[in-house]
C-alpha positions, 0 to 999 in steps of 0.5 A: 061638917062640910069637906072643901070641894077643892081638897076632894078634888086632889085627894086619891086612893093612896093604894091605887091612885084612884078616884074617891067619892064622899060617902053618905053623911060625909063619914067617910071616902069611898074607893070603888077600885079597891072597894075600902072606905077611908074614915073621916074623923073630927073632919080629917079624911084619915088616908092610911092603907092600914086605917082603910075599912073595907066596904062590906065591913062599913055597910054593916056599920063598922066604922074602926079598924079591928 
């Protein structure tokens, strides 16, 4: 999988408008400002504020939303 360079390019933190970054293994994007994880499911970045993984969670494996 593969995200297109162009559509990381305009993609922002929907809470803060921040910059995101692609995370190891493409599984997710990661906002540094709000230190949450944006899950990227079947190829689709899922940019929900509610969906959001907080970072902490995500480095111990959590990849869903309780």
């Amino acid at each position: 999988m593969t995200l297109n360079k162009e559509l990381l390019d305009i993609l922002a933190c929907p809470k803060c408008k921040g910059d995101l970054s692609l995370m190891d293994r493409e599984e997710g994007l990661r906002c540094p400002s709000c230190a949450v994880v944006y899950p990227i499911r079947e190829e689709i970045p899922v940019m929900l504020i509610d969906e959001a993984i907080p970072l902490s969670d995500w480095e111990q494996g959590v990849r869903e939303k309780k």
